[in-house]
C-alpha positions, 0 to 999 in steps of 0.5 A: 500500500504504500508503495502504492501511495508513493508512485501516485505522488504521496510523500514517503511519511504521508505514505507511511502513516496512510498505508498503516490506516487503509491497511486496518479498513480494508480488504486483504482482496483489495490490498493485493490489487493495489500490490499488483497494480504497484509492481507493475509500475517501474517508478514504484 
């Protein structure tokens, strides 16, 4: 997820704190698709 947060633009601390709530409220389904979607980007 934070990975995630980072290629879209999010500082690293922002990111960090981010992914550590939207990691708690959402589905692990969910979290995968955002992993997949993040490494496939090469700036991630």
């Amino acid at each position: 997820m934070e990975r995630f947060l980072i290629a879209l633009g999010v500082s690293a601390e922002t990111a960090r704190r981010d992914a550590e709530g939207i990691e708690h409220h959402v589905s692990a389904e969910t979290l995968d698709a955002f992993r997949r979607f993040a490494d496939g980007r090469s700036d991630a």
